[in-house]
N, C-alpha and C positions, 0 to 999 in steps of 0.2 A: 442561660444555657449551662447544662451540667458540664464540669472539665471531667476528663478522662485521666485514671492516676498516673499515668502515663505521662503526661504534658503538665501537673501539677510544678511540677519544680522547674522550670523550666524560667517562668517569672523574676525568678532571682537571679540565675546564672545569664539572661543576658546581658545584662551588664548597662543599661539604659544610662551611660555618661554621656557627655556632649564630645569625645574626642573620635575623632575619625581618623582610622588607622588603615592603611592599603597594606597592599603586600611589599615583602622586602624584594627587591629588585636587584641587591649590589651585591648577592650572595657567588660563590665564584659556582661555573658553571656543576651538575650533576652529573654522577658517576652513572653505568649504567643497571647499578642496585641499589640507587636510591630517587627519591623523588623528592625535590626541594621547589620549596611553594610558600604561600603564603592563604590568610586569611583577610578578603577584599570586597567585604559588601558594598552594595549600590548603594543601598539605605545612608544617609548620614545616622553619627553620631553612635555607632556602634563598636564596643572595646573589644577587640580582636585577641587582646592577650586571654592565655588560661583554658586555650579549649582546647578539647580533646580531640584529636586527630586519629584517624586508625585506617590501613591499608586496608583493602580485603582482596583474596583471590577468589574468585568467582567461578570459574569454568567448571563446577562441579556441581553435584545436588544439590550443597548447602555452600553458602559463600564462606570459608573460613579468614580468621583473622592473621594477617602475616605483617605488620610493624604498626607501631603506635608511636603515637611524640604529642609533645602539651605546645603551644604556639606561645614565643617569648610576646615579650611588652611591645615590637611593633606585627605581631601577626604574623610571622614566621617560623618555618617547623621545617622538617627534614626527616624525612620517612626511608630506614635503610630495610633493604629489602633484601633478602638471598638469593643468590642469583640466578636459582631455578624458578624462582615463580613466574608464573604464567601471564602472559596479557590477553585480556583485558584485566584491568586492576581498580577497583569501586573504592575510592575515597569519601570518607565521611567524616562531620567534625560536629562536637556539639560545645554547645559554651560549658563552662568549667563548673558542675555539681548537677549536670542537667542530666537527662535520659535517653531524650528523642535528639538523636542530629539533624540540625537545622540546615546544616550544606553540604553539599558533597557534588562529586564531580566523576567520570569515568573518563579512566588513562589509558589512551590504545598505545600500538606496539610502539613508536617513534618517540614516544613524548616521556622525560624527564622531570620538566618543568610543571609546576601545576599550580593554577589560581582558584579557590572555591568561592562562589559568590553566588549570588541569587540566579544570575545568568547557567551558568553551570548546574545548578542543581535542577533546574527547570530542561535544560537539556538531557539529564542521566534520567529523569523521569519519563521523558515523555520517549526519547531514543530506546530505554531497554522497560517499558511500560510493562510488555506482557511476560518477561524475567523479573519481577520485582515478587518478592514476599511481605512480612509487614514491616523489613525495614533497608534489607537491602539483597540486589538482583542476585541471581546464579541459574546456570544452565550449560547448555555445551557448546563448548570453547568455539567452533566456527560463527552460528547464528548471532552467540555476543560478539564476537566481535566487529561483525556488522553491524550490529544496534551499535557500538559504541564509534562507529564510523558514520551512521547517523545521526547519533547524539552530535558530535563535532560538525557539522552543518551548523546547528545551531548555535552551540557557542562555542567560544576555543577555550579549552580545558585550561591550556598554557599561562595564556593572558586575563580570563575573563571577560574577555569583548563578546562581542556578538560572534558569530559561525561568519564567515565569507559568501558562504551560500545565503544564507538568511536574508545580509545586507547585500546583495550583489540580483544584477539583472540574471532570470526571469525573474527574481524574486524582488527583494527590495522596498523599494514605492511602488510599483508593481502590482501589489497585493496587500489583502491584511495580513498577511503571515507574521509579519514584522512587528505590526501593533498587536498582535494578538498574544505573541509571546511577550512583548512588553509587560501587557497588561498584566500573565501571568507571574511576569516577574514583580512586580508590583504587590502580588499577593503575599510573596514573600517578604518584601521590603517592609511590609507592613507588620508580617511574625517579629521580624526581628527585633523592630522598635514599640511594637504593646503586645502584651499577656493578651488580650479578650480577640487579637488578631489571628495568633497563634490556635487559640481554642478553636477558633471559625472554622481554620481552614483544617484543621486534623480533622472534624468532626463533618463537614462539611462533604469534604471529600471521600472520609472513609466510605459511607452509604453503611452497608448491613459486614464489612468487613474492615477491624479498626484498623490504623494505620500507625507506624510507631516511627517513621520518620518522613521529613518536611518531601524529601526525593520521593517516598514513596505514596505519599500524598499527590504529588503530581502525577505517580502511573497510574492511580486511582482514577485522576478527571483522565488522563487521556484513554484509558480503557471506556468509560462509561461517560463522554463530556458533556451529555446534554441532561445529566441526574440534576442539577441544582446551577445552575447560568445566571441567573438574576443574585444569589446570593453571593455566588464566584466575584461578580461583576459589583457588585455594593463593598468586596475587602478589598479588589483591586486600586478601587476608589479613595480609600483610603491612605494608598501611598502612591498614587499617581504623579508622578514629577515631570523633570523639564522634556523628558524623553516622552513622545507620544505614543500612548496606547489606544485600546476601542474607545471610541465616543461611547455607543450604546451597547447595551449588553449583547451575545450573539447568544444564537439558539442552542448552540451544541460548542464547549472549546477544544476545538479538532484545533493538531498545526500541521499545515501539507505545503508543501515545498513543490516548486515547482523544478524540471531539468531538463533541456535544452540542447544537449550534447556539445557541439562547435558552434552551433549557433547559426548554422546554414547546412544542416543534411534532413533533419527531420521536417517533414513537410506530410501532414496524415497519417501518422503514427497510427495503427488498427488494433493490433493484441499483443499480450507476452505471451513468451516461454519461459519457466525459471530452472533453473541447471541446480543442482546438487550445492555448489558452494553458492548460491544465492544469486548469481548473477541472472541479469533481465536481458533477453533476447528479443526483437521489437521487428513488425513488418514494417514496411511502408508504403501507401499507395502510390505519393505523388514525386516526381522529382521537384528539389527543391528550389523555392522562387521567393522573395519576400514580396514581391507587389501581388497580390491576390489577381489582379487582373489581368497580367500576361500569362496566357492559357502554356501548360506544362502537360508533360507524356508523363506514364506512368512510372515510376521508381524500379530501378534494376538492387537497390541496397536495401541491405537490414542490418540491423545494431545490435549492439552488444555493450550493456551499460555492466557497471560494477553494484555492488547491493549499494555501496552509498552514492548512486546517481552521477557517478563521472562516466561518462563516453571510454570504454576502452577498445571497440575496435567497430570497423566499417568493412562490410564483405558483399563486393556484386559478383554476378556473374548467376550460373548455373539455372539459367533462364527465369530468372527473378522478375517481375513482370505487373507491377499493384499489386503487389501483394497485399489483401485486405483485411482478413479476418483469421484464415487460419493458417497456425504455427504450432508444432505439439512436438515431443522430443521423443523417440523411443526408448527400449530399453537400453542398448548402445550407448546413445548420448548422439544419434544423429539427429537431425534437427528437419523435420517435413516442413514446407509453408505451400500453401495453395496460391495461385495466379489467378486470383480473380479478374483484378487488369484494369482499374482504374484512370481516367484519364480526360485532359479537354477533348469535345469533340473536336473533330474536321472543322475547318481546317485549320485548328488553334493547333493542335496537336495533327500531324500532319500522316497522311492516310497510311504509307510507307512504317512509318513507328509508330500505330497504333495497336492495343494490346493483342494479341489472340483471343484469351481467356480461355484458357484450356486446356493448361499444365498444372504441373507439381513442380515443386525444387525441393534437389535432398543435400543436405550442406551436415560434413562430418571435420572435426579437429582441422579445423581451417580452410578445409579444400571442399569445394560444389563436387559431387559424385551424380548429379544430375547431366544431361545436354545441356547445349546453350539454346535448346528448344524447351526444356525442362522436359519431363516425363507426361505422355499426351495419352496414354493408353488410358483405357475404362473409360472414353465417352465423355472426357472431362468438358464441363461448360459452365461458364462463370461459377468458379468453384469458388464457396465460403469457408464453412468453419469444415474442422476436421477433426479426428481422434484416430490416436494412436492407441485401440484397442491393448488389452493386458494379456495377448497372444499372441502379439505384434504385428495383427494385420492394420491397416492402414484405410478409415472410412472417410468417406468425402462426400458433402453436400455438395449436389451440381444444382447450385441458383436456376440457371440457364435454362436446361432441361429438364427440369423438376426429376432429376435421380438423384439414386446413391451410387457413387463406386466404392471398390475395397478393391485395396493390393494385398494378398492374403500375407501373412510373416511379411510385410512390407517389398515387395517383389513385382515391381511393374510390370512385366512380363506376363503373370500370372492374371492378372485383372479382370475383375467381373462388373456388371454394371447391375445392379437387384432392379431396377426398372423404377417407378416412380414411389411403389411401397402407398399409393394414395396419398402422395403430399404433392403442395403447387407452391414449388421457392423453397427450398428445402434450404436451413439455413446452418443450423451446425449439429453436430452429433456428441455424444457423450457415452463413456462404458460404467456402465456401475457396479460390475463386477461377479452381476449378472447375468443382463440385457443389453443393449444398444439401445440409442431411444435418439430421435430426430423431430427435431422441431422445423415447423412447416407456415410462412407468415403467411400468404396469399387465404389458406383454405383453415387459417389457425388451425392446426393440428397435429399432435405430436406422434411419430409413431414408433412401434416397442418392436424390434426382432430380435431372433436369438442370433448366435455365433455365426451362421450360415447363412442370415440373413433370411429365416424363416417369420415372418410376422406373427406374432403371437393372437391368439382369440382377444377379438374387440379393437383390434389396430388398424387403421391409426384412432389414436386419442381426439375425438372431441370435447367440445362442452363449456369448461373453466378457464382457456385460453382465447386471448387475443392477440392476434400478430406473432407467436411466440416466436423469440428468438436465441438468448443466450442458455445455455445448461449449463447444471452443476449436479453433483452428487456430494454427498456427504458417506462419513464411516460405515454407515447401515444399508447404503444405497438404494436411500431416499433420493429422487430427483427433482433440484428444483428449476423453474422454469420463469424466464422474465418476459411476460408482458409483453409488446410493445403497447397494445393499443394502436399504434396508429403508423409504424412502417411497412412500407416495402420497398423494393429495391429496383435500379435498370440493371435488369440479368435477360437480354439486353431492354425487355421492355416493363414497364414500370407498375402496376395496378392499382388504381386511384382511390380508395375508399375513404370515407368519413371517417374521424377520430373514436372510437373506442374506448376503455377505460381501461387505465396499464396497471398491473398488478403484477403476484406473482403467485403461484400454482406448484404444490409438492406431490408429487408421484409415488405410491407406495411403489418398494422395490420390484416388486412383482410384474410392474403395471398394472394392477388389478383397480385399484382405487385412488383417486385425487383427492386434496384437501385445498382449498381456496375456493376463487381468485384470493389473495388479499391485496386490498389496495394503501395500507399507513406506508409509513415510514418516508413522509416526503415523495413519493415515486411520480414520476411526471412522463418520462418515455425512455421505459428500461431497455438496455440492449444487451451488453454486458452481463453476467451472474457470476460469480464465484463462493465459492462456500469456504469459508476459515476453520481453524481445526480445533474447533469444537462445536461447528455444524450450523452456525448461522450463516447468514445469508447476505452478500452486498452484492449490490446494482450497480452497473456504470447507467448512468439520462443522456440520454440527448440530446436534452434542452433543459433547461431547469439550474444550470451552473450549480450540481450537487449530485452524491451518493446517496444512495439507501440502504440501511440493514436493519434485516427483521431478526426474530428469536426465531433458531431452527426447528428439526423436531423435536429436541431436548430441552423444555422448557427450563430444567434445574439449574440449569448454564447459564441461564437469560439473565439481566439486572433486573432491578425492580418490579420481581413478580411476573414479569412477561411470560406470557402464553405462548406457541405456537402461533408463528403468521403476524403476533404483533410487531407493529416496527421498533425499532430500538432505536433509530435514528428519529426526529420531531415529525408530525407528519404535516406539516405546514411547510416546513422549508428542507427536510433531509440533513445530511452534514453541509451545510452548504456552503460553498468557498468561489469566490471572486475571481481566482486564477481558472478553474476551470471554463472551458467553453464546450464544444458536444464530443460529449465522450461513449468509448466504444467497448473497449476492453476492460479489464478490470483483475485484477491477483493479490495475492494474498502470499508475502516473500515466508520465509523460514525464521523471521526476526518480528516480523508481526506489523509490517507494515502494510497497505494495503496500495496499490499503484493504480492508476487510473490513466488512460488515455485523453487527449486533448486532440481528437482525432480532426474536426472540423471547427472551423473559428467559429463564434455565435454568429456572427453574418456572413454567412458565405457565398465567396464570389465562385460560379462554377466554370470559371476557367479555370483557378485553384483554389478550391474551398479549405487545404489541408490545415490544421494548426500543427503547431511546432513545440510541443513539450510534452512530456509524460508526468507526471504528478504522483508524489507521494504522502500517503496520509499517515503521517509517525506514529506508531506505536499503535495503529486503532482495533488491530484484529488479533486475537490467537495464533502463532503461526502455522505455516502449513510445511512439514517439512519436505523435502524432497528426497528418495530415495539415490543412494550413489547408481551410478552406472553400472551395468556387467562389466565394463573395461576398467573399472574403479575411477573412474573421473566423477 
């Protein structure tokens, strides 16, 4: 295999002694302009002294350099910094006459102290993945510092241990997440201790974009993780130690974490909202029970996580109600969610608090501005997905009665109901900025109106769909549409049909013309769609424990050669991960992570079928940024 001149010198400068040297420990504590650390590989037998150490700030176009230091004889350095620079702060080291930095680590606002080691550097890659260039990340100052509050999940920047999340329930033994990063660090443990290791994986991972450092070799696989898995999984192999990684190779190396909030609220998690500073807003159908089989009412709460997956607050009230599917924010920054209304039957869930189905809730800077009936105007009946059009009327699938409502500027008072528009189960709606377009499971069929809820010539959409249920648009407002193949819902009554083939189906903006079904990419029973910001495409399944992402309309964007419609996920198994069970919602944060619902257990009991975690898949998508609010929030 040819080396690249890049990684040529690299052989020499590691320093291949038998002395294994950790970081210095006994240094007195860090001022708050500098960052004192050491150099602490997993690997044995690696000389720590002689490498080159360099700060960088990052919250800009380009990451510039702002302190460097050489690491003494036991692996020890001391980076002083000025006291304006910014956090997040990207540390890199290479061994002493080399090129490429082989570890590196990212320092959020709190942390002083710093350890680089294979653990760390496999978290700065896979945490700021879609901020990476060919050697180290930059972009703006909020969304990294998110990634780099993600990255620390995974490992602690400080210590070099594992993340707390990683090693901690939902996650843990739990899941593969834990082996999987192992393994990946493994890959590393291996650069460090042979030259032909180091070759592998620069070259390996770059694909058709080189890579000029070990971190950014790791945003490479998390961008594109299922480019080369058997060859990933044959260098891991070769430094696999006492710590256990995968047995066998995986189809794609995704790492997704799972989150849980207290650990007793979430119970059928349905969809996000994402707010401006990245925070995840979450409905919930069920109130919460850990035995599946004592039958529960439907949930009066919704959440409010932080980007890196802590629980920060819990809000009932304003006639919150199962909230199932839809949740959308307006220009404001107030927050819609529809009352679908979820629940055991009679008399598990007892006749007196069973749901209505057939409000809204409008929840602003803390406080419900809804009743505690929630807003019943427009004919609402088990209402699903919703959009908060970009003129701020306010559209609603009513499951129930196969309408649409709209509150025109968001104004209940005002409410029309457009009448069926030719759909049966109308399930969520979408602006592409436009049209409207509404997907319809029962009669598969999508349909197109303008602003006023005028149906355009040729609507509804038949043809290319099955069961359709989630939307997405993309930059050009292309619309893309998931599949199900094979649901429908109790709105309140259920319609039984044979399984179908689940794909997914893109809508020229116009509505004028479709391109699909396509079925790759793993897809098994899509529900979920969202589109990441460079226009491809990911699925939440409802069965199948896995995502799918295809190539958008932009084929130039795609990895290896992909067309339009092809999957970029495997199409055998999707990204697919052990933690998940049937998922519903699906987003794509400002940091490039992608979230996923754990909406129902994979067996469910339907007294409470709900599952209890939201999932994130680190680094895997482009982000999607979020515009500020008119109130600047």
């Amino acid at each position: 295999m040819a080396r690249r001149p890049h990684i040529l010198v690299f052989a020499a400068a590691l320093g291949l002694s038998a002395l294994v040297v950790s970081a210095c420990t006994g240094a007195p504590p860090a001022d708050a302009s500098s960052l004192t650390g050491g150099i602490s590989p997993v690997a044995d037998g690696v000389d720590a002294s002689g490498w080159e150490v360099t700060a960088w700030e990052i919250a800009d176009a380009e990451a510039r350099e702002v302190a460097s230091a050489t690491t003494g004889a036991d692996g020890a350095f001391t980076l002083d910094l000025a006291d304006d620079t910014r956090r997040p702060i990207f540390v890199d080291a290479r061994p002493a006459g080399a090129e490429a930095p082989l570890l590196a680590g990212v320092i959020a606002e709190d942390t002083a102290d710093v350890t680089l080691n294979e653990r760390t550097t496999v978290a700065a890659g896979y945490g700021m993945a879609q901020f990476f260039g060919d050697a180290q990340p930059s972009g703006e100052e909020m969304p990294l510092a998110n990634a780099a509050a993600m990255a620390a999940n995974l490992a602690d920047v400080a210590t070099g241990e594992y993340g707390e999340v990683l090693t901690s329930s939902p996650n843990g033994s739990e899941t593969e997440a834990l082996a999987t990063f192992t393994s990946l660090t493994a890959m590393l443990s291996a650069c460090l201790t042979e030259e032909a290791a180091c070759v592998s994986l620069f070259e390996t991972a770059a694909g058709a974009s080189p890579v000029a450092s070990a971190a950014a070799a790791f945003a490479a696989i998390a961008r594109d993780p299922s480019a080369e898995p058997d060859a990933l999984f044959d260098l891991a192999q070769e430094a696999a130690g006492a710590e256990p990684g995968l047995s066998d190779p995986p189809a794609a190396w995704t790492l997704a974490l799972r989150f849980d909030g207290d650990g007793q609220s979430l119970d059928g998690p349905g969809n996000f909202a994402i707010d401006p500073r990245g925070h995840i807003w979450i409905n919930n159908n069920y109130e919460y029970g850990d035995d599946p089989t004592v039958p529960v009412c439907g949930s009066d709460e919704m959440f409010e996580f932080a980007p890196d997956g802590e629980l920060v607050g819990t809000y009932s009230g304003g006639g919150l109600s199962g909230s199932g599917f839809g949740i959308d924010f307006d220009a404001e920054g107030r927050l819609w969610l529809s009352n679908y209304g979820f629940a055991a039957p009679e008399p598990g869930c007892p006749a007196d608090q069973q749901p209505l189905h057939n409000s809204m809730t409008l929840f602003d800077d803390g406080e419900f501005l809804s009743p505690d009936t929630g807003f019943t105007q427009g004919d609402l009946s088990w209402p699903q997905g919703i959009e908060v059009a970009r003129n701020g009327d306010v559209w609603i699938a009513n499951c129930g009665n196969d309408t649409v409502a709209v509150y025109p500027d968001g104004d209940p008072e005002q409410a029309r109901n457009l009448g069926s528009l030719g759909l049966e189960q109308p399930f969520t709606v979408i602006d592409n900025g436009q049209l409207l377009f509404v997907s319809a499971m029962v009669n598969s069929a999508v349909a197109v109106v303008d602003r006023d809820g005028t149906p355009i010539p040729g609507s509804p959409l038949t043809g290319p769909f099955d069961r359709p249920m989630g939307l997405g648009s993309d930059a050009a407002g292309n619309v893309w549409v998931a599949n199900s193949g094979g649901i429908s819902l109790p709105c309140p009554d259920r319609v039984e049909e044979g399984r179908g083939v689940p794909s997914v189906t893109m809508i020229a903006p116009d509505g004028s013309t479709t391109a699909g079904p396509f079925t790759g990419g793993g897809v098994v029973l899509p529900w979920g769609l969202a589109v990441d910001g460079v226009g491809n495409v990911w699925v939440a399944n409802f069965d199948g424990q896995r995502v799918s992402a295809f190539c958008g309309a932009d084929p130039s964007v795609c990895p290896r050669g992909l067309d339009t419609g092809d999957g970029i996920s495997p199409d055998d198994t999707g990204y697919a991960f052990d933690g998940l069970t049937r998922s519903t919602g699906i987003a794509v944060d400002p940091s490039g992570n992608v979230w996923v619902m754990n909406n129902w257990e994979q067996v469910p009991q339907q007294t409470n079928p709900g599952g209890h975690q939201i999932v994130a898949f680190v680094g895997a998508a482009p982000p999607v940024p979020v515009a500020a609010f008119a109130d600047g929030g």
